[in-house]
C-alpha positions as CSV (number, residue, x, y, z in Angstrom):
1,X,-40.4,23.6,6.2
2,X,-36.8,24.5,8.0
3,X,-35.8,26.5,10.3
4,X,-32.8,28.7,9.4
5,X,-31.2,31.2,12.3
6,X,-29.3,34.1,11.1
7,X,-27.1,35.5,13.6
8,X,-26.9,38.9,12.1
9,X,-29.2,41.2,10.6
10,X,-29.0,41.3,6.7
11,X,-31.3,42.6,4.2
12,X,-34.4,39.8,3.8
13,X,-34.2,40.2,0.3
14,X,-31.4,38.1,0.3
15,X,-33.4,34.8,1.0
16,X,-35.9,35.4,-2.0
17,X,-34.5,31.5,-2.3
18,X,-35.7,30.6,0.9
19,X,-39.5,30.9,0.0
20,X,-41.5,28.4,2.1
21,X,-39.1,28.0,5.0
22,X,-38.7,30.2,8.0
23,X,-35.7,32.5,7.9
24,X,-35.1,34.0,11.6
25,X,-33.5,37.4,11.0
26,X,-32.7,40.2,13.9
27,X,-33.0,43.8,13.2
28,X,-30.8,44.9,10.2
29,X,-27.4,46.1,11.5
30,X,-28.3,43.8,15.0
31,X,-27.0,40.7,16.4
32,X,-28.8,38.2,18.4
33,X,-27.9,37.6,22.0
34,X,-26.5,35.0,23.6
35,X,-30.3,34.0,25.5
36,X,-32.1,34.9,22.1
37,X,-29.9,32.3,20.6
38,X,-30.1,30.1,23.0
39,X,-34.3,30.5,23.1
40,X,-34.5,30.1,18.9
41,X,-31.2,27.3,18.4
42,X,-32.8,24.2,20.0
43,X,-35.2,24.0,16.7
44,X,-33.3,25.4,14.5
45,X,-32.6,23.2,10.8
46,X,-29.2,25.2,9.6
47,X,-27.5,28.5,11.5
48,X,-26.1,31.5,8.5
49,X,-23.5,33.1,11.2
50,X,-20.8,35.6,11.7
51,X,-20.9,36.0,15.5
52,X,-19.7,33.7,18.0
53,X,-21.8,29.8,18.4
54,X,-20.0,28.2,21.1
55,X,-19.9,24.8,22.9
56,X,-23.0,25.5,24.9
57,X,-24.5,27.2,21.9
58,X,-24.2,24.1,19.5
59,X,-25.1,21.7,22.3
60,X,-28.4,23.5,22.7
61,X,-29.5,23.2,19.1
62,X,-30.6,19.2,18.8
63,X,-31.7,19.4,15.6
64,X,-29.4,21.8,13.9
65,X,-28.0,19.8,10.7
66,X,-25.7,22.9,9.1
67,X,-24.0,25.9,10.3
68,X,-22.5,28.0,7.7
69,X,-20.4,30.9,8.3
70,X,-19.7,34.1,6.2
71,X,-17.5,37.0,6.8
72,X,-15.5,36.5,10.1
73,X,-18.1,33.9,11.2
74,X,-16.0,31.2,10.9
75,X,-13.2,31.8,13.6
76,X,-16.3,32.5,15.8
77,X,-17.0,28.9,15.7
78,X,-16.1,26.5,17.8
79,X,-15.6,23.8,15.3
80,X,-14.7,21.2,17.7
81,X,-17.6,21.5,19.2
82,X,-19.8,21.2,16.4
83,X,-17.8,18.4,15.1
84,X,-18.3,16.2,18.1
85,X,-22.0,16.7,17.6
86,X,-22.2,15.6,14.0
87,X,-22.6,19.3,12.7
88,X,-20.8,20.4,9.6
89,X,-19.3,23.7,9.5
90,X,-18.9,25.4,6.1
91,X,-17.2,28.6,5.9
92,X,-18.8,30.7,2.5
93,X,-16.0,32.9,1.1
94,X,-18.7,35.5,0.1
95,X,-20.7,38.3,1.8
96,X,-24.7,36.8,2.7
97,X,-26.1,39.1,1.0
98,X,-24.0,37.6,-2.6
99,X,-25.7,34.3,-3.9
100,X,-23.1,31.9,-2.3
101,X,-24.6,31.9,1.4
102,X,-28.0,32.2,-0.4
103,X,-27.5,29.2,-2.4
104,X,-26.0,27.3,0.1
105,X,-28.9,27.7,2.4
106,X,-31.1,27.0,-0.7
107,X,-29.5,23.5,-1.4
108,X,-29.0,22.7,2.0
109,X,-32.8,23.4,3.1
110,X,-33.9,21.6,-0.7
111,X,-32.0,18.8,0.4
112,X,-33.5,18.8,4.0
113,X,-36.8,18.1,2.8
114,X,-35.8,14.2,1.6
115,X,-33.5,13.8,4.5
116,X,-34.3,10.1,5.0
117,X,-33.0,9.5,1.1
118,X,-30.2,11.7,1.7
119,X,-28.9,9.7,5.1
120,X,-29.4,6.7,2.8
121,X,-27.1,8.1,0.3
122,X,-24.7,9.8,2.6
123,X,-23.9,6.4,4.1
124,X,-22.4,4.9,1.4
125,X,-19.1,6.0,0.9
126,X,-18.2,6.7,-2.7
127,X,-21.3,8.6,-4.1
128,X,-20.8,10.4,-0.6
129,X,-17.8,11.7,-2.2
130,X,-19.2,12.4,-4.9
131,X,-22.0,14.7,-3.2
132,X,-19.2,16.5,-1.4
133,X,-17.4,17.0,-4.5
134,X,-20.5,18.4,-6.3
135,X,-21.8,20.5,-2.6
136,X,-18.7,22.4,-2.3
137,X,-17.9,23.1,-5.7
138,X,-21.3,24.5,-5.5
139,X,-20.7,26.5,-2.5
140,X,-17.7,28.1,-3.1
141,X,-18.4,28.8,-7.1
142,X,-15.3,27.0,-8.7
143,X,-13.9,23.7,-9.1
144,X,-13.5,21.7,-6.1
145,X,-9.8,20.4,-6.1
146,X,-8.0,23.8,-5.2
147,X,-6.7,22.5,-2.2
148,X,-5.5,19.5,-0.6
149,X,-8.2,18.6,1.0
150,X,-10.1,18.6,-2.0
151,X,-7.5,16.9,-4.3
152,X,-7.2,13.9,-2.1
153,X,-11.0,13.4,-2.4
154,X,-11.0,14.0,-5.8
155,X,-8.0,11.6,-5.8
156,X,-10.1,8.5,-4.1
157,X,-13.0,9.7,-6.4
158,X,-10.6,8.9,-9.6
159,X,-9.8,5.9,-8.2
160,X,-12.4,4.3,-7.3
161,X,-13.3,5.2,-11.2
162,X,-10.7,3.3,-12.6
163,X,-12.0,0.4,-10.4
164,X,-15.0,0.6,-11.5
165,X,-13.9,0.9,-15.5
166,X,-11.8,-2.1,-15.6
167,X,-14.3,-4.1,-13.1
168,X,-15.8,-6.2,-16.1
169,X,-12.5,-7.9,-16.5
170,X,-11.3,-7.9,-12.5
171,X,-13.3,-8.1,-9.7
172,X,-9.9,-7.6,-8.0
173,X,-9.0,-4.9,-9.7
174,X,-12.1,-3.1,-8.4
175,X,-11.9,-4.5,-4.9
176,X,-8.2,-2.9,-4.9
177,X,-9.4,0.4,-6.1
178,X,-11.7,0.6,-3.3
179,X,-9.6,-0.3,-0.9
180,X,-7.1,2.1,-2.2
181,X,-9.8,4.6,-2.5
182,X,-10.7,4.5,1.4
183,X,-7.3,4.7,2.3
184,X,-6.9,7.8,0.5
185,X,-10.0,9.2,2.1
186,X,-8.8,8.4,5.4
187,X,-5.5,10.4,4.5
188,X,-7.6,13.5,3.6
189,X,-9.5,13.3,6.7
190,X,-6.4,13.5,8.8
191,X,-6.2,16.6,10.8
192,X,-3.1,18.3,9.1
193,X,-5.3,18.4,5.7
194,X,-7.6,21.9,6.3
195,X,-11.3,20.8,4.6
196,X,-12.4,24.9,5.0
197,X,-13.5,26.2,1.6
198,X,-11.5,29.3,1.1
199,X,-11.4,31.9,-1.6
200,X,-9.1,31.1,-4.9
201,X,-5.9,32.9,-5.3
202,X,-6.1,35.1,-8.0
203,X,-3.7,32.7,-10.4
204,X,-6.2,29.9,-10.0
205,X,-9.2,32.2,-10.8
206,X,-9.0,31.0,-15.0
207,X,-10.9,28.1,-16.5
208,X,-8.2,26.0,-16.9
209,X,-8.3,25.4,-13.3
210,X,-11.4,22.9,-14.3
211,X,-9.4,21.7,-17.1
212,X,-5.7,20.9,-16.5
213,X,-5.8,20.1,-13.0
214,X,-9.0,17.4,-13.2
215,X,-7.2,16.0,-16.3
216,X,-3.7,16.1,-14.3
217,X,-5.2,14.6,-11.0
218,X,-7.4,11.7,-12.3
219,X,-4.2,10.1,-14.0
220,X,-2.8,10.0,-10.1
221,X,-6.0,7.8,-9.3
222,X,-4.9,5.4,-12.5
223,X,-1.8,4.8,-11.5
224,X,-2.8,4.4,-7.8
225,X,-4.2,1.4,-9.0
226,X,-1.1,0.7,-11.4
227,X,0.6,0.5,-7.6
228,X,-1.9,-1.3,-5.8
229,X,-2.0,-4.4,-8.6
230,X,1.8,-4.4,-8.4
231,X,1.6,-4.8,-4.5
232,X,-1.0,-7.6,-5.3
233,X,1.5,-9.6,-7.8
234,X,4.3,-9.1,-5.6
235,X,2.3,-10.8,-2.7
236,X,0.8,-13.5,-5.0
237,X,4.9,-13.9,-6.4
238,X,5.7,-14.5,-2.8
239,X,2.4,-17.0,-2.4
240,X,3.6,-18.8,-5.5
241,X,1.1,-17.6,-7.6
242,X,1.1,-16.2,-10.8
243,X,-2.0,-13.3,-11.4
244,X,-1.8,-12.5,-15.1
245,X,-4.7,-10.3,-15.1
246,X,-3.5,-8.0,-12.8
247,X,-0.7,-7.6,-14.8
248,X,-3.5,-7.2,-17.9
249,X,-5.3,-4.6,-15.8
250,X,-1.9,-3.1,-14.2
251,X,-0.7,-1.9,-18.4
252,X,-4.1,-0.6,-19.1
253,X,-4.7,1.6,-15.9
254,X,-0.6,3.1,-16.6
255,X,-1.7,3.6,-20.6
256,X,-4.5,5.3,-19.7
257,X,-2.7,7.2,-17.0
258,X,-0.3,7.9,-19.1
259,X,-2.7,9.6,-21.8
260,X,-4.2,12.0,-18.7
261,X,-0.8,13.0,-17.3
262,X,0.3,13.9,-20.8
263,X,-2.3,15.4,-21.6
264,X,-2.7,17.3,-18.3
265,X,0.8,18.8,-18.7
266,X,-0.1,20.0,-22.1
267,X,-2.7,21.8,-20.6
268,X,-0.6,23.1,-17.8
269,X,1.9,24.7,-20.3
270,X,-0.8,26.4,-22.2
271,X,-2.4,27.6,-19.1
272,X,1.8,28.6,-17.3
273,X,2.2,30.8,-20.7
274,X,-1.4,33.0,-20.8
275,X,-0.9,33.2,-16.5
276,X,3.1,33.9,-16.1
277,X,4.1,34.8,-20.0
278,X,5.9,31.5,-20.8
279,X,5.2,27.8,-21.5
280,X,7.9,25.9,-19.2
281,X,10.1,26.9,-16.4
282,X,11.4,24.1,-14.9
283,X,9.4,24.9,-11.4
284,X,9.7,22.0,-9.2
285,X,5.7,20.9,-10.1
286,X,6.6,21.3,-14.4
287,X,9.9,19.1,-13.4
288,X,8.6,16.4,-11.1
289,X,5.4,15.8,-13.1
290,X,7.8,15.2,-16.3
291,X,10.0,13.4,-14.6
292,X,6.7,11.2,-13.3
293,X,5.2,10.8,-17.5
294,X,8.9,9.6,-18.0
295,X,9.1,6.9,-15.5
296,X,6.1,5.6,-16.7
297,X,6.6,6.1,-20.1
298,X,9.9,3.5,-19.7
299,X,7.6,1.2,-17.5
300,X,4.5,0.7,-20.8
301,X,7.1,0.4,-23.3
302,X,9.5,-2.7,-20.8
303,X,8.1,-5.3,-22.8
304,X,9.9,-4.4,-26.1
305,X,13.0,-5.2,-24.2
306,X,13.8,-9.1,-24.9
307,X,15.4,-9.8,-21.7
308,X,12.9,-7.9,-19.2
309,X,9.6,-9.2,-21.3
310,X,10.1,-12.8,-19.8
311,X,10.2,-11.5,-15.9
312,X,7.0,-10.1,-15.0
313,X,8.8,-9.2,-11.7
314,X,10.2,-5.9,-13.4
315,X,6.9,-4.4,-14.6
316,X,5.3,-5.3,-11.1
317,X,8.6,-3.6,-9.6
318,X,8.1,-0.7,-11.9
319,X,4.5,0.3,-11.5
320,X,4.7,0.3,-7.6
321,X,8.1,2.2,-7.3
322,X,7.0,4.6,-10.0
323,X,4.3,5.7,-7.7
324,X,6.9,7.5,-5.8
325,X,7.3,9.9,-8.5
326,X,3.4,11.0,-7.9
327,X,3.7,10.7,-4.1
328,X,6.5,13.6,-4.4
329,X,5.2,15.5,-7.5
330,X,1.3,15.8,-5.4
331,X,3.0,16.0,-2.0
332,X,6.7,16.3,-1.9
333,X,7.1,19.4,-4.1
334,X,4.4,21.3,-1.9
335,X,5.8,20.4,1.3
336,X,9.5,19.9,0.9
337,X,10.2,22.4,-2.6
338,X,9.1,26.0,-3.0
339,X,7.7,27.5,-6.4
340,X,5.3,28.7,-8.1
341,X,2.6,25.7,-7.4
342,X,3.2,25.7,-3.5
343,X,-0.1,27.2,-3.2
344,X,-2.6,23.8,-2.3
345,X,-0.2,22.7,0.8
346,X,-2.1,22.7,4.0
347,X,0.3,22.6,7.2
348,X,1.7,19.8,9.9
349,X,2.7,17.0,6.9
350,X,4.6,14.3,8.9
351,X,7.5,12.5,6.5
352,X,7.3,9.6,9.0
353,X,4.1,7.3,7.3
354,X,5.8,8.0,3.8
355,X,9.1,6.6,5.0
356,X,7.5,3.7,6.7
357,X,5.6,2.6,3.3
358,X,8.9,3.1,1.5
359,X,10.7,0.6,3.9
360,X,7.7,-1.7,3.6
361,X,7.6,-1.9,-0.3
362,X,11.6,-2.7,0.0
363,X,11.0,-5.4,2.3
364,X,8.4,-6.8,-0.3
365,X,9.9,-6.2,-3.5
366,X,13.0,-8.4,-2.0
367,X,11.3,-10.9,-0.6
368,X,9.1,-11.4,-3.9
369,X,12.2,-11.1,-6.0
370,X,14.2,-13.8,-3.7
371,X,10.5,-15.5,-3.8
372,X,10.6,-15.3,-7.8
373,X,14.4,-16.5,-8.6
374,X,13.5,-19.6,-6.5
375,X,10.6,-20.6,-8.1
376,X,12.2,-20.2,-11.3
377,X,15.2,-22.4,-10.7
378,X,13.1,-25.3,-9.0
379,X,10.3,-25.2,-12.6
């Protein structure tokens, strides 16, 4: 049985859910004070709040595994603090007394119950994800890439996917997706990427949300790895080595990113006419994500040109500079462009790290090519 602390006093009705577990409620309309808080925190399992919890609050509850916030709870919480401890904070966009704090109580207490199976789970990194994914879409009642937060971990999620689809004929291939997949999970966690769940803005509130943007994202995932095998050839060029089935790998991962974007944008212009009255407007998103199916679209179809089939150097080039074009359709156009898909941009984006990869992918792709044309004049 958990112990779950309600700050304020709500209707009990609300926890019908919460059957078999004690719920600590103060007097409806009431709040609890700071000493009641402090005399009921210390053994508490999760906190529902909307009044104030702070440092010396969350230090006082040892075993609290949850605190989740509703109304104006969460700006009353000192999320540092609760961070430092190893205490999530999740911030309900919902009323308690609507089924979103109630179910999130409900699942978190359910899941409480096999907590030793749940720490074994939520140490291993992907289906962590995964669980995070499927928790906050569950929380906050829609799909869980409307931010991003959210897309970068949805993102990793796809990668890692891809990985794991094309494993049976790489192992590389899916030790490069998971390496590309952690360093996209440690981008998300940076601290100029906001994880708090927030209410949709009314032009996301459709079902396509579900459909274009999944389709649309996962192909970023694809050609992540499309990238990451190009970076691999180029440093197996400059080695002296010649890794054909990356190159095998690297055309199947862009086809089949190929076929998402596509079909993604399809989606989007189905969705941009029943939401703003036409199909395509040339918004900085629509432009850059055509622009992005285009470059790729010249990259699968290289090897029909005679002269470029016989240098694998151009197709390795090709996928990991074509990743560029994702890079500024998912970031660029919501931090440098405005329009009408700037609304997923969190705030603080630094250009420097972006610049420094750029410089570093030169500085490879010209010492593989130098690398290439010497190997081929000495065989």
């Amino acid at each position: 049985m958990a112990k779950i602390v309600v700050t304020y006093g709500v209707p009990a009705e609300g926890f019908s859910l919460l059957a078999g577990h004690e719920v600590v409620i103060p007097p409806s309309g009431a709040a609890f004070s700071r000493e009641e808080l402090l005399r009921l925190l210390p053994d508490a399992d999760a906190v529902l709040a909307c009044t104030a919890l702070d440092a010396g609050l969350i230090a006082a509850a040892e075993k609290l595994r949850i605190i989740v916030c509703y109304g104006a709870g969460y700006d009353a919480i000192d999320v540092a603090a609760a961070t430092s401890h190893g205490i999530p904070v999740v911030n309900t966009p919902e009323c308690v007394t609507r089924p979103t704090a109630e179910m999130t109580i409900a699942l978190i207490t359910a899941l409480a119950r096999r907590l030793p199976e749940l720490n074994a789970l939520m140490h291993t990194r992907p289906p962590r994800e995964m669980f995070g994914l499927g928790l906050r879409s569950y929380i906050s009642g829609h799909a869980p890439w409307t931010n991003a937060y959210e897309s970068m971990v949805y993102v990793a999620w796809a990668t890692v996917l891809s990985g794991i689809v094309f494993a049976r004929r790489s192992k590389l291939a899916l030790a490069l997706a998971a390496l590309l997949g952690g360093v996209v999970l440690f981008v998300s966690n940076l601290n100029w990427l906001d994880p708090q769940i927030t209410p949709l803005v009314p032009v996301l509130k459709s079902y396509w949300l579900m459909i274009h943007v999944s389709v649309i994202t996962a192909s970023y995932g694809f050609f992540g790895i499309c990238a990451a095998c190009g970076i691999a050839s180029l440093i197996a060029t400059i080695a002296g080595k010649n890794l054909a089935e990356l190159r095998i790998i690297n055309e199947m991962a862009m086809l089949v990113g190929l076929v998402l974007l596509t079909t993604g944008i399809f989606f989007g212009a189905v969705w941009a006419n029943e939401s703003w009255g036409r199909y395509w407007g040339w918004d900085p998103k629509e432009t850059w994500a055509l622009i992005t199916m285009i470059v790729y679209a010249v990259t699968t179809h290289l090897h029909f040109i005679p002269r470029l089939n016989t240098n694998p150097l151009v197709f390795d080039v090709m996928s990991v500079v074509g990743f560029s074009t994702v890079l500024m359709t998912f970031f660029g156009v919501n931090y440098y462009l405005s329009g009408l898909h700037s609304y997923g941009k969190s705030e603080g984006f630094s250009p420097e790290i972006v610049l420094a990869a750029g410089a570093g992918v030169l500085v490879l792709v010209a010492v593989a090519a130098v690398r290439y044309h010497k190997n081929k004049k000495t065989s």
